[in-house]
C-alpha positions, -999 to +999 in steps of 0.1 A: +079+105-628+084+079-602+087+093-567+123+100-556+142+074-538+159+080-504+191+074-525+185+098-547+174+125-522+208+117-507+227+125-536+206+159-541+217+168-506+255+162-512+251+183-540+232+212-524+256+210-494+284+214-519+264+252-530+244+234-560+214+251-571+182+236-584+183+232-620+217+228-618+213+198-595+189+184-624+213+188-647+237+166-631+211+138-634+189+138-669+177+108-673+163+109-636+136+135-653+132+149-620+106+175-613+118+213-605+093+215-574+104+182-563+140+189-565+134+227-545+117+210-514+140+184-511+167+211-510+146+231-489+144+205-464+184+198-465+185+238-457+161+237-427+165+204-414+201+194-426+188+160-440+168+154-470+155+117-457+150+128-418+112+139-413+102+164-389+086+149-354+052+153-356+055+155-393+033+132-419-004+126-421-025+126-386-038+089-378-072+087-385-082+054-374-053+042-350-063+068-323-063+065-286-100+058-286-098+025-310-070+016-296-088+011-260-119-004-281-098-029-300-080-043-265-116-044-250-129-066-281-099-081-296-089-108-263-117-130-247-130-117-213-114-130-183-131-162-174-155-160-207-137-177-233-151-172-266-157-134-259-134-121-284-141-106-318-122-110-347-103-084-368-129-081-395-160-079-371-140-054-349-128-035-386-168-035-391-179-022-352-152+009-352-157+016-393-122+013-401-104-011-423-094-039-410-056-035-416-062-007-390-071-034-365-041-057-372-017-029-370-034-017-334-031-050-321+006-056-333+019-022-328-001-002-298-011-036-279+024-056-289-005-087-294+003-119-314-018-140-338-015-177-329-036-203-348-058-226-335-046-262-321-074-289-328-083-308-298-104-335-286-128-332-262-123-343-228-143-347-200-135-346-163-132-386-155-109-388-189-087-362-177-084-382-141-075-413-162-052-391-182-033-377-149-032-411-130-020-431-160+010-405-174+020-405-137+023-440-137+042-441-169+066-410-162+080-436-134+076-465-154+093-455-183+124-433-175+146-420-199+165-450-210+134-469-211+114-447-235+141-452-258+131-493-257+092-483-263+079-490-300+047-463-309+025-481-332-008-466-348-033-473-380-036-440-399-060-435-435-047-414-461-073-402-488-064-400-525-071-361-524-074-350-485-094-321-478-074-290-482-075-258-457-096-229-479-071-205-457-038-211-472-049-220-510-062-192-525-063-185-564-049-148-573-073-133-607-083-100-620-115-090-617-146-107-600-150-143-588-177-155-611-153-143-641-126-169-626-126-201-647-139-232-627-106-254-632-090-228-613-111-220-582-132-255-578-114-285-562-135-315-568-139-342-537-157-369-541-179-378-512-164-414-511-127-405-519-105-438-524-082-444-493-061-468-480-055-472-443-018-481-434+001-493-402+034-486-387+054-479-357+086-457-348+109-456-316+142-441-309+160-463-332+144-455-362+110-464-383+094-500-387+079-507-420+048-494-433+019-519-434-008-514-455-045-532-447-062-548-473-090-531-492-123-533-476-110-550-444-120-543-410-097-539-385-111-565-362-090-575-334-090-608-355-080-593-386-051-568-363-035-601-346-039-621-377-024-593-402-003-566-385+004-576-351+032-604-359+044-582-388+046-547-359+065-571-335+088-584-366+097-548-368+104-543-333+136-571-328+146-557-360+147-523-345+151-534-304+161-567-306+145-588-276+144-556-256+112-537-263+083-525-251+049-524-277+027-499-271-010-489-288-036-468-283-074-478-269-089-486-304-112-517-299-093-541-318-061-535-294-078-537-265-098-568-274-083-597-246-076-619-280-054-590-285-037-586-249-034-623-248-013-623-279+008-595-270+012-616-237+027-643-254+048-626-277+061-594-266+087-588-239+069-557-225+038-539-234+015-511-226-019-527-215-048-517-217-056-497-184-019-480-186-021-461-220-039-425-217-070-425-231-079-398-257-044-389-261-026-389-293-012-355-281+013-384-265+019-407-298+046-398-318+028-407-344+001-386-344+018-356-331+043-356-354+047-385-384+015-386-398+017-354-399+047-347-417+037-378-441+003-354-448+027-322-453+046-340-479+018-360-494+004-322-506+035-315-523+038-341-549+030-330-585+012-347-599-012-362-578-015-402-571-046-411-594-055-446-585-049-471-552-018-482-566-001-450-573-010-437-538+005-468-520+039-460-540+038-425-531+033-435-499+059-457-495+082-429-508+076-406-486+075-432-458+115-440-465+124-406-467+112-395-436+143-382-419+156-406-388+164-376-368+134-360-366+112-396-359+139-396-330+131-360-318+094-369-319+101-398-299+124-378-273+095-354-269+077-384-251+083-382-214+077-341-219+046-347-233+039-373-203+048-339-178+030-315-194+000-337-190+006-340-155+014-305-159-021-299-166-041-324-145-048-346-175-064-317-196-052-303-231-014-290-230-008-289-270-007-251-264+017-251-244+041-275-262+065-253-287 
C-alpha cells in the first residue's frame, strides 16, 4: 500500500469528525486498500490533536547530523577565513571531516547559516601597475565618453569558435543504471581532437545594432598588415552603416591594433577612435563583446542538433546565429558600458565582475 496522502488523511478526518469508525471509514473508500492500523492512528491523531496532517512540535525523527555542534563546524569551514582567501572547504570535504552525508552540509549551510552557492567568475590576472592603468584610463573615458557619446562608440573584437568547444564536465552528465564501466562509450566519452578545426571571426556592435560578421581566412595571421588590409575597411564600412559619419572605433590592445600602421590608418579614416594608451588594458570585462555577445553566440552554438561537421557548415551556423541575435539585448550590453567603466573605478582598476548582476 502506498503511504496515505495528506488528502486522503483529510478526508478520514471529516469522516471521523462526522462519528465514523474505523472499518467503517475503509469501507467508504475500497479501492484505497488502506491498512486498519493506518486508518486507527490517523483517527487517533484527529481525536487528540484535532488534525490528521498537523504534527505535534517536537514530534518526528531527532536530527542526527544537523546538530548545534556541525552547525558551528560547518560555518567555521564552509567560508574562507577573514583575510585568507582560499581557506574554505568544500561541501564534500566538510561531508568527509564531520562523517555525515554531504546533503547534510548543503542543508546546514542553506537552512541554519541562510548561506548561498554562487559560481565561480573567470578572471584574468592583474597586477598592481595594470590595475593603475585600468583606473587612470576608465576615468578618462567615463568623462570622455558620456552618455550620448557611448551610444556613438562601435565595440569591435576577433573571437575563434572551435568546431566542438570544450564542454563543462559539471552540467553534462550521462544518467545509467549501474556502474560506470558498464556505461557504453558512445554515451559517456566526448571525443576532442587536440587540433579541433576553427575559424576565427570579426565583428563589432554599438547601440544601433550589430555590424556584420567577418570571417578571417584559413591559416591567416592576424598581422596588423593582414587586420588593415582585410577587416579594418570592412569594420569601418559597418560603422557609417550603423553611425553614419558620427562614430567613434574602438579595439582592444591585441598587437595588430596597436601596431602604428594600424593607428595611422584609423587616423585617416575614422572620425574618432580609442587609441592606443586610452583603452584599459586586460579588460574585456568592459567589451560588450566579450562580456556578453560572444558569449551568448557560444550558448546557442551548444544547442544546435546536429552538430556543424566541417569548416563550411560551422561558418553557416555561425552566421545564423549571428543574425538572430536579438537587437535589444546587443543594445543592453552596450548600455552596461559606462557602469562597467564605474565599477572599475569603483574598484581601483581591480576585478569588479562579482559585483556586476
Amino acid at each position: 500500500m502506498d503511504k496515505i496522502s495528506d488528502e486522503d488523511k483529510m478526508r478520514i478526518q471529516t469522516l471521523r469528525e462526522l462519528g465514523y469508525g474505523y472499518r467503517r471509514i475503509i469501507g467508504k473508500f475500497p479501492d484505497k486498500n488502506w491498512k486498519l492500523s493506518s486508518v486507527k492512528l490517523i483517527c487517533k491523531r484527529t481525536d487528540v490533536r484535532g488534525s490528521a496532517t498537523k504534527r505535534k512540535t517536537g514530534s518526528g525523527r531527532p536530527k542526527t547530523a544537523r546538530t548545534a555542534d556541525n552547525v558551528e563546524r560547518v560555518a567555521e569551514l564552509i567560508c574562507s577565513q577573514e583575510d585568507n582567501p582560499g581557506t574554505s572547504k568544500s561541501t564534500r570535504q566538510i561531508a568527509r571531516d564531520l562523517q555525515v552525508s554531504e546533503k547534510s552540509v548543503r542543508r546546514i549551510a542553506n537552512e541554519d547559516l541562510s548561506l548561498s552557492a554562487f559560481r565561480l567568475v573567470p578572471a584574468q590576472v592583474i597586477c598592481d601597475a595594470t590595475k593603475e592603468k585600468r583606473l587612470v584610463r576608465c576615468r578618462r573615458l567615463l568623462r570622455r565618453l558620456t552618455v550620448t557619446a557611448s551610444k556613438k562608440v562601435f565595440f569591435t573584437d576577433e573571437k575563434v569558435f572551435y568546431m566542438n568547444p570544450p564542454i563543462n564536465n559539471q552540467n553534462n552528465r550521462v544518467w545509467s543504471q549501474g556502474k560506470k564501466s558498464e556505461v557504453a562509450a558512445s554515451r559517456l566519452l566526448v571525443e576532442r581532437a587536440k587540433f579541433a578545426p576553427h575559424v576565427m571571426v570579426s565583428a563589432g556592435v554599438c547601440f544601433q545594432g550589430k555590424g556584420r560578421l567577418h570571417f578571417v581566412e584559413e591559416k591567416a595571421k592576424v598581422s596588423a598588415n593582414y587586420y588593415i588590409n582585410n577587416l579594418l575597411p570592412k569594420l569601418v564600412e559597418d560603422c557609417h552603416d550603423l553611425l553614419g559619419n558620427d562614430f567613434v572605433f574602438q579595439q582592444d590592445g591585441a598587437p595588430a591594433h596597436g601596431a602604428k600602421v594600424t593607428q595611422d590608418w584609423l587616423k585617416e579614416h575614422c572620425p574618432d577612435f580609442i587609441d592606443k594608451d586610452s583603452w584599459p588594458p586586460n579588460s574585456p570585462d568592459l567589451n560588450p563583446l566579450d562580456y556578453y555577445v560572444w558569449g551568448a553566440m557560444l550558448e546557442e552554438f551548444g544547442k544546435l542538433n546536429p552538430k556543424p561537421q566541417n569548416i563550411s557548415q560551422l561558418k553557416v551556423a555561425l552566421q545564423t546565429i549571428w543574425d538572430n541575435l536579438p537587437d535589444e539585448t546587443v543594445q543592453k550590453s552596450v548600455l552596461s558600458f559606462r557602469q562597467r567603466l564605474s565599477a572599475c573605478v569603483t574598484a581601483e582598476g581591480g576585478h569588479f565582475e562579482h559585483s556586476i548582476n
